[in-house]
C-alpha positions as CSV (number, residue, x, y, z in Angstrom):
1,X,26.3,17.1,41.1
2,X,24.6,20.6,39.9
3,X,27.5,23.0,38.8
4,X,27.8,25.7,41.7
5,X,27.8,28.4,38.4
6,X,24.2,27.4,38.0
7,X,23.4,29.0,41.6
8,X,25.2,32.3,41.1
9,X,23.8,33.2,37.4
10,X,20.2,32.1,37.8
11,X,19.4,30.4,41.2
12,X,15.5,31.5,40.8
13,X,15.3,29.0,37.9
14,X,17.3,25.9,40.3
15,X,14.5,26.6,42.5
16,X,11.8,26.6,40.3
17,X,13.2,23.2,38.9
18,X,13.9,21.5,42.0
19,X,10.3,22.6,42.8
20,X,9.0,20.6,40.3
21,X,10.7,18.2,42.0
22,X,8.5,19.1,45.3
23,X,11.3,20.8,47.1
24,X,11.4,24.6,48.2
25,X,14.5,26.7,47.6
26,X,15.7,26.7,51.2
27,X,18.6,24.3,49.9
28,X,19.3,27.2,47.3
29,X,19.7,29.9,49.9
30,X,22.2,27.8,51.7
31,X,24.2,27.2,48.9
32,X,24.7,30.4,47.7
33,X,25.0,31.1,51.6
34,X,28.0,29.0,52.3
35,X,29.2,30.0,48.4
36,X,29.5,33.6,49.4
37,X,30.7,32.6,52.9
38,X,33.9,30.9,50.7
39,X,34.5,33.3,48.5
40,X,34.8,36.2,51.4
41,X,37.4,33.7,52.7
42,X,39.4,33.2,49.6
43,X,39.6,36.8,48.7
44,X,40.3,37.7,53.0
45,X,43.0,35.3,52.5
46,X,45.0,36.3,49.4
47,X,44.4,40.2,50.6
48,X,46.7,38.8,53.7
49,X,49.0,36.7,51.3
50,X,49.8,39.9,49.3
51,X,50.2,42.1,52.4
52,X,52.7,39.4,53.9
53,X,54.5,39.4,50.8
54,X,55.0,42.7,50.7
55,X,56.1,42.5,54.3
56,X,58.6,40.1,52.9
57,X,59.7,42.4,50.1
58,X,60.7,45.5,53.0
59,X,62.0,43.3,55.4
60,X,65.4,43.1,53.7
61,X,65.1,46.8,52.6
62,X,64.9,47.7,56.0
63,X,67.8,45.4,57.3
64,X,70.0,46.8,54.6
65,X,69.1,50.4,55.8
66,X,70.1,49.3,59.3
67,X,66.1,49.7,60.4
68,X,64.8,47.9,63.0
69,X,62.8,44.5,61.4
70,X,61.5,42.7,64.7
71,X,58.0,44.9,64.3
72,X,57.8,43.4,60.4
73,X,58.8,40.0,61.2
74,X,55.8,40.0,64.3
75,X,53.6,40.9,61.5
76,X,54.3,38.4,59.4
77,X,54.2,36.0,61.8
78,X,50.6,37.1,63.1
79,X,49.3,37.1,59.8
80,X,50.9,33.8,58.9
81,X,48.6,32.4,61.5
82,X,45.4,33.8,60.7
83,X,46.2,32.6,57.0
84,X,46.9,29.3,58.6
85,X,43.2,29.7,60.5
86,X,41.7,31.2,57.1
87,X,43.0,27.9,55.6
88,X,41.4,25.5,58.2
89,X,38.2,27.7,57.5
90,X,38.1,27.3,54.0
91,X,38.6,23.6,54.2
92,X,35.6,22.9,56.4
93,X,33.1,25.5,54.0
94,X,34.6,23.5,51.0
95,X,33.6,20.3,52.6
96,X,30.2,21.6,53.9
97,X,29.4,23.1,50.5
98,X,30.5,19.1,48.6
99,X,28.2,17.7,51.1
100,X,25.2,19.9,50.4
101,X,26.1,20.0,46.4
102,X,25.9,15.8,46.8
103,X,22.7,16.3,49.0
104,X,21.0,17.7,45.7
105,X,18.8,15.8,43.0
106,X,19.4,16.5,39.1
107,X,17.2,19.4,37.8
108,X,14.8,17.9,35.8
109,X,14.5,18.4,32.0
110,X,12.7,21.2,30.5
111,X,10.2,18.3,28.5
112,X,10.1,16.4,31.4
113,X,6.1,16.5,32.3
114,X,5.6,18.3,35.8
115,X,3.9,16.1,38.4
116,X,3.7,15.5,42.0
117,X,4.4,12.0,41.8
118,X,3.8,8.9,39.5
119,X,0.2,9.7,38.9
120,X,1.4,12.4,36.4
121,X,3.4,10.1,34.3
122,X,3.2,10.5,30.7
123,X,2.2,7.4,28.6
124,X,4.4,7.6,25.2
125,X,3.4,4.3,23.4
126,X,2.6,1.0,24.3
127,X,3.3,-2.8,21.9
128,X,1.5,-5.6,22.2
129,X,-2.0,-6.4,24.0
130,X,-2.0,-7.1,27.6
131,X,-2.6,-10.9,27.8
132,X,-5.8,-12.3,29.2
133,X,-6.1,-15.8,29.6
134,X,-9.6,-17.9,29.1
135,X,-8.5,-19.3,32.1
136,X,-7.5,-17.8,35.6
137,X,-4.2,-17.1,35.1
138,X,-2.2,-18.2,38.3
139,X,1.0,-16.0,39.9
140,X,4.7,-16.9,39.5
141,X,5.1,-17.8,42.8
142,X,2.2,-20.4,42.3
143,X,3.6,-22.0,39.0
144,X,6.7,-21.9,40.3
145,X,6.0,-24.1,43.2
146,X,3.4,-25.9,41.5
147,X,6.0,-26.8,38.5
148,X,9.2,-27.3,41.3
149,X,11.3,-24.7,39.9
150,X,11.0,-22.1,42.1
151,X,11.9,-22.3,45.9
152,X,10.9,-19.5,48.0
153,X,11.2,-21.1,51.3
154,X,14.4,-22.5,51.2
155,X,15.8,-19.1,49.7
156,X,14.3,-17.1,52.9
157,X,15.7,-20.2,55.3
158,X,18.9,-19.6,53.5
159,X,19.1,-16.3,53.5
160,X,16.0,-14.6,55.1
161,X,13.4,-12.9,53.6
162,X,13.6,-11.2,49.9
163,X,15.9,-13.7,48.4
164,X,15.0,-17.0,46.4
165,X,15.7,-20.0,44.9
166,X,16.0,-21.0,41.1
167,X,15.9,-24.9,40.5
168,X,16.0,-27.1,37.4
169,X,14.8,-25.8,34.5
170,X,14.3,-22.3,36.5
171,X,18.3,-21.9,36.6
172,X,18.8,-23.2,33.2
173,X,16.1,-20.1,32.0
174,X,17.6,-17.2,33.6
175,X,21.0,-18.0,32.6
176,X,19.8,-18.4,29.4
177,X,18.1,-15.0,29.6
178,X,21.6,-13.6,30.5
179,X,23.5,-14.8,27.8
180,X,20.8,-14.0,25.2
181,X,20.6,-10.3,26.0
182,X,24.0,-10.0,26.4
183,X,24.6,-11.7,22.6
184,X,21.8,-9.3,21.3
185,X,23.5,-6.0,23.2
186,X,26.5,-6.9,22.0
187,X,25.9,-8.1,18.5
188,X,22.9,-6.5,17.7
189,X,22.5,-3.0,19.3
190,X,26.5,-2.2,19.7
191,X,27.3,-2.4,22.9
192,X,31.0,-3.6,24.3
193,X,30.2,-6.4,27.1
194,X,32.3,-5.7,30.3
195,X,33.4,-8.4,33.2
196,X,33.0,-6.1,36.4
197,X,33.7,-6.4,40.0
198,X,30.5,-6.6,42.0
199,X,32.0,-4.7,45.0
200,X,32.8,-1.3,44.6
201,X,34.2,2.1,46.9
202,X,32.4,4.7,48.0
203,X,33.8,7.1,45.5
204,X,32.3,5.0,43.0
205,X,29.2,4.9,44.5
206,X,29.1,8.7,45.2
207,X,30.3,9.4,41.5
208,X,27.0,7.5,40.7
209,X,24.6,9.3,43.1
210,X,24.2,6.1,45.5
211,X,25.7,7.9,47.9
212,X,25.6,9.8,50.3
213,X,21.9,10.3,49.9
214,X,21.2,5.8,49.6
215,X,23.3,4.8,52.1
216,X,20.5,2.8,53.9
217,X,19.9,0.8,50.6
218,X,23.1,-0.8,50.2
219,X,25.1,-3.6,51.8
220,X,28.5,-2.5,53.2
221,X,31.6,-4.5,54.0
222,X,33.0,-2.8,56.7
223,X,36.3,-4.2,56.8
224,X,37.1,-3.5,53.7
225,X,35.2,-0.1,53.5
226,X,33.3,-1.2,50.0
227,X,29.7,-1.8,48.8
228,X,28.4,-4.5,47.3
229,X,26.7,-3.2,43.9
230,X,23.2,-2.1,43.6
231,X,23.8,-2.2,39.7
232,X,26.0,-2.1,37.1
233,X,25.6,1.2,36.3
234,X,28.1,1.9,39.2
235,X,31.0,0.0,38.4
236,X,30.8,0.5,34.0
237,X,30.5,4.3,34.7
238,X,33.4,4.3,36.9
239,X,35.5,3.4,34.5
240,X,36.5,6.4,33.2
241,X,36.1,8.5,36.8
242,X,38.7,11.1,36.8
243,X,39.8,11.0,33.1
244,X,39.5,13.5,30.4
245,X,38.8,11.4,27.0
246,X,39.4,12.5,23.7
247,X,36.3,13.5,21.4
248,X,37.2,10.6,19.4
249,X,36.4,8.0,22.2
250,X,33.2,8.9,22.6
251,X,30.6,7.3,22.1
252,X,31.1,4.5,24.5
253,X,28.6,2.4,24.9
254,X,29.2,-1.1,27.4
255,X,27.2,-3.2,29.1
256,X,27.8,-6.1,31.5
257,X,26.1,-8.9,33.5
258,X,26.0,-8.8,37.6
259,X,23.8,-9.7,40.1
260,X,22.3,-6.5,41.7
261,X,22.2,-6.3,45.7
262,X,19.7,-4.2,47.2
263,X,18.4,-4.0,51.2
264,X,15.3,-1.9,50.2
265,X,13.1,-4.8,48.6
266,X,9.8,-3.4,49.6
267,X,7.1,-3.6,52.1
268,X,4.9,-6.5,52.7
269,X,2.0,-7.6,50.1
270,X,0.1,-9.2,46.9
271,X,2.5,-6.7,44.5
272,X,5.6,-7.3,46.3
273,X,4.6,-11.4,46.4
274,X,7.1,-13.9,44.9
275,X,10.2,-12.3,43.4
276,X,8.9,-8.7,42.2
277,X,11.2,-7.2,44.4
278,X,13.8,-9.2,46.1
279,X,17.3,-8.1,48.0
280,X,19.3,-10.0,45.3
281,X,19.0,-10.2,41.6
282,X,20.7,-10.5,38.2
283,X,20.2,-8.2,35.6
284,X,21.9,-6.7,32.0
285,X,22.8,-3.2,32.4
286,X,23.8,-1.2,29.4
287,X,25.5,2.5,29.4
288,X,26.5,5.0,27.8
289,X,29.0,7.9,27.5
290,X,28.3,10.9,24.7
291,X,28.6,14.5,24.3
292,X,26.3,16.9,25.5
293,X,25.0,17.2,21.4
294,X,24.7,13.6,21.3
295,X,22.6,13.2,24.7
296,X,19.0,13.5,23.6
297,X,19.6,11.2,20.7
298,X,21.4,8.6,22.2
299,X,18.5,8.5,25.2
300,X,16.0,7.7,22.7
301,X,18.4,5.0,20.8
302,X,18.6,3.4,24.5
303,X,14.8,3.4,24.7
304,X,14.9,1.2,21.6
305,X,17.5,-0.9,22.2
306,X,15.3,-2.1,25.2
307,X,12.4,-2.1,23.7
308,X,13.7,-4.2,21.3
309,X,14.5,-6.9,23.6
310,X,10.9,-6.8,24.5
311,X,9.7,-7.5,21.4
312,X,11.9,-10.2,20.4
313,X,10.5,-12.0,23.3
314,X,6.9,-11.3,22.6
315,X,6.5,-9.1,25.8
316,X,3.3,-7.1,26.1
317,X,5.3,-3.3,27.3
318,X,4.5,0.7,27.6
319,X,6.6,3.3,28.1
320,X,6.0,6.0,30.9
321,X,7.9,9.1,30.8
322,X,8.2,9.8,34.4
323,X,7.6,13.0,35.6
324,X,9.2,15.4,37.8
325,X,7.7,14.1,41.1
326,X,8.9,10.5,40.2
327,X,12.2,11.0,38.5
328,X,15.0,9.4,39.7
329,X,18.0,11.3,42.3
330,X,20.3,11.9,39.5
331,X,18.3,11.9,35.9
332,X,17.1,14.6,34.1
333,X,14.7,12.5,32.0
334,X,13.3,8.8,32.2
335,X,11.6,6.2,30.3
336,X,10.1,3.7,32.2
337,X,9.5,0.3,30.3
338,X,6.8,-1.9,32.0
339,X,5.3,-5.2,31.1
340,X,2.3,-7.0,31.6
341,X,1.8,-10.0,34.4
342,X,-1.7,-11.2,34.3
343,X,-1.1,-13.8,36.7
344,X,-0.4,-10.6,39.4
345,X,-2.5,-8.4,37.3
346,X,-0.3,-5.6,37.3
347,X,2.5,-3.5,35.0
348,X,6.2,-4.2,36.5
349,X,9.1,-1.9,35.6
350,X,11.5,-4.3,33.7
351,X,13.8,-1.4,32.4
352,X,14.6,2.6,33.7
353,X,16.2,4.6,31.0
354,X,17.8,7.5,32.3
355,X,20.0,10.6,31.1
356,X,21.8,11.8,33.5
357,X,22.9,15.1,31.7
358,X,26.9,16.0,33.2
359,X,25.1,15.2,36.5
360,X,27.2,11.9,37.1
361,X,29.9,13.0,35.4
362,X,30.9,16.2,37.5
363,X,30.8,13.9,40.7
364,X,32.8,11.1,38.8
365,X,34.9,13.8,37.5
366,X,34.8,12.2,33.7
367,X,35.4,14.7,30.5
368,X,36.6,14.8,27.4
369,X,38.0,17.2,24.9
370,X,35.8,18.5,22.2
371,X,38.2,17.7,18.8
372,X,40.9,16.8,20.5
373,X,41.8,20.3,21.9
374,X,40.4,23.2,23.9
375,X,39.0,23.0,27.7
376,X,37.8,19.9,28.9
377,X,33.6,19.6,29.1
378,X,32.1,16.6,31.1
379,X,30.4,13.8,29.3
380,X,27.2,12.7,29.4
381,X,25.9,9.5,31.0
382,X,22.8,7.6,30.5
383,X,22.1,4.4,31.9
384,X,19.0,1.2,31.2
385,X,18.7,-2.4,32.0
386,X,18.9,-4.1,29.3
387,X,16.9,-6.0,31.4
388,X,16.2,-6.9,34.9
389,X,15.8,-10.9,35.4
390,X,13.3,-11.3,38.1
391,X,10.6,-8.8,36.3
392,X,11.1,-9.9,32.6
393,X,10.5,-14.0,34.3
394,X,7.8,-12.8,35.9
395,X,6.1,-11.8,32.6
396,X,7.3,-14.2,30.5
397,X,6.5,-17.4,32.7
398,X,2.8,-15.5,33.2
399,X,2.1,-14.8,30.0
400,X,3.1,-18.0,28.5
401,X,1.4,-20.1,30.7
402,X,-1.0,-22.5,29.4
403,X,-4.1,-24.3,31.2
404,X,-3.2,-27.8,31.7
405,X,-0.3,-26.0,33.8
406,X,2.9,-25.9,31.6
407,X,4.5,-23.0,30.5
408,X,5.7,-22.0,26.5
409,X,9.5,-21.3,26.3
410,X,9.8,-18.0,23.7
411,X,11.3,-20.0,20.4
412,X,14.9,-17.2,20.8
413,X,15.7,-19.1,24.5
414,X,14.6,-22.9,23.2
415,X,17.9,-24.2,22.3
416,X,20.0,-22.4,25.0
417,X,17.2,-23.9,27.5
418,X,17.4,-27.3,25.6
419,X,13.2,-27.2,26.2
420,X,10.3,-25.6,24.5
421,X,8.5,-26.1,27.6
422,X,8.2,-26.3,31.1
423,X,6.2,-29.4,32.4
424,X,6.0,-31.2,36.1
């Protein structure tokens, strides 16, 4: 959420950020619209609040002087109502001005490249050659079948289209991706691994940015009024919703292990083929919680972190700085991290990296206390997979494929596999 101060000091520069974004300043105007519309409100109402209580201060005054009171106490009765009315105003322009303060993406940073959409992404740096086989270099979904450990059609007859079906040696790989990049997070890059529940409530989910704006993207229990989780990100950050931390808590930096439900998978087609994107999927997510000082550093130590993971596994990746048109709802700045699948012949996004800025963290309501003391400030959040399974599975089974058919296990997941290969 943007702080409201932001649109009464300078709302010409909102709007020329949000343009960036491609949006006009129309959702400016009523902002400051319905702003002024409160404040008119609050100061009607405490203008009648001191008049009444003056009223009540002459009442006895009057009594005592043996003065009629009958005309005061009608007074104060008349504009007890129209308080009570001002009240029930108030309430609904509080609730109208939340809604459209929700409705509104992050302003983007002032390095964030300006484009229209992802075509003016900013390539930063790149490890690793894109793999070419001397051979043509067949799709997941083909050496998956081909090999048995991949079901697709008995995941969609299960569950309908966009989900799948790990068998064999499959299973034994992603759960050994799992609890390798939760070991390296943990031991390696710092991170405190968390055991979270993978249904949340919408206040969680709005603290986040999910909602209301993504509503249509997520799978609701009704009876229970909660969400499954789109991510991680929703439930770690949560965590500390609604406290004010000490500066000597921060950093935090956690990460956890959940699958990932999502009813947006994607339209129909070669890129979307296989388990690219999928309704269901399990993936490390790693976040953190700084000061505002602390923010820009901390993003780029996330970017590593990730990248790291890459490279351990002999992943061919670049990172894209994504640009104003393609930023996400609630971050300010964002690395992509994608990696190389010749069998699809295409870059896949394995990791987002995003600062969030105070964004999340005036929704969530989190803050601490700079040395201990003084007015509370709001954190900052940041968030990255640390990685996504299907995408990272994707590469690695393409890349590592061989000609006669089989597929190289990296040498960092042989022994949790118990295989150096997969073989029919």
């Amino acid at each position: 959420m943007l702080d409201i101060r932001l649109f009464r000091e300078n709302p010409d520069q909102v709007k020329e950020r949000l343009a960036t974004r491609g949006m006009d300043g129309s959702a400016v105007d009523e902002v400051l619209a319905l702003d002024g519309k409160r404040r008119e409100t609050v100061s009607r109402t405490e203008a009648l609040k001191a008049t009444r209580n003056q009223i009540s201060k002459e009442i006895p005054q009057r009594a005592k002087a043996g003065e009629s009171i009958d005309e005061l106490k009608e007074q104060s009765r008349q504009i007890g109502e129209e308080i009570a009315t001002l009240d029930g105003v108030l309430r609904d322009i509080d609730e109208e001005l939340r809604l459209q303060l929700l409705s509104l993406p992050n302003l983007p940073h002032g390095d964030a490249p300006i484009g229209e959409d992802e075509s003016g992404n900013k390539l930063v740096r790149s490890w690793g050659e894109p793999i070419k086989h001397p051979f043509a270099a067949k799709a997941h979904w083909d050496l998956g079948d081909a090999l048995g450990f991949l079901d697709l059609p008995r995941g969609a007859k299960v569950s309908g289209s966009g989900f799948y079906v790990l068998k064999g040696i499959g299973a034994r790989l992603e759960r050994a991706l799992i609890s390798w990049l939760l070991d390296v997070n943990t031991t390696k890059n710092g991170y405190t691994e968390c055991s979270v529940p993978f249904v949340v409530s919408p206040d969680s989910l709005t603290g986040t940015g999910n909602l209301p704006k993504f509503e249509d993207q997520l799978y609701k229990v009704p009876l229970d009024n909660l969400y499954l989780i789109p991510t991680a990100e929703v439930p770690l950050t949560n965590l500390w919703a609604g406290e004010i931390l000490d500066s000597a808590d921060l950093p935090i930096a956690v990460c956890a292990h959940t699958p990932c439900f999502r009813r947006e998978a994607g339209a129909a087609g070669r890129e979307n083929r296989g388990i690219s994107r999928v309704h269901q999927f399990h993936k490390v997510e790693l976040v953190h919680l700084t000061t505002p000082e602390e923010s820009a550093a901390t993003h780029e130590k996330l970017v590593g972190h990730a990248c790291g993971l890459l490279e351990e596994l002999g992943v061919p990746y670049r990172v894209v700085e994504l640009c104003t048109g393609d930023l996400g709802f609630g971050a300010t700045k964002c690395y992509d991290l994608e990696i190389w699948a010749p069998g699809m012949e295409t870059w896949l996004e394995v990791s987002s990296c995003s600062n969030f800025g105070d964004f999340q963290a005036r929704r969530a309501n989190i803050r601490y206390r700079p040395d201990g003391k003084g007015k509370p400030q709001f954190v900052h959040t940041l968030n990255g997979s640390g990685l996504a399974l299907p995408r990272l599975m994707i590469s690695l089974l393409e890349n590592n494929q061989r000609e006669d058919g089989s597929i190289a296990i990296p040498k960092v997941l042989q022994d949790r596999v118990g295989a150096s290969e997969i073989r029919a």
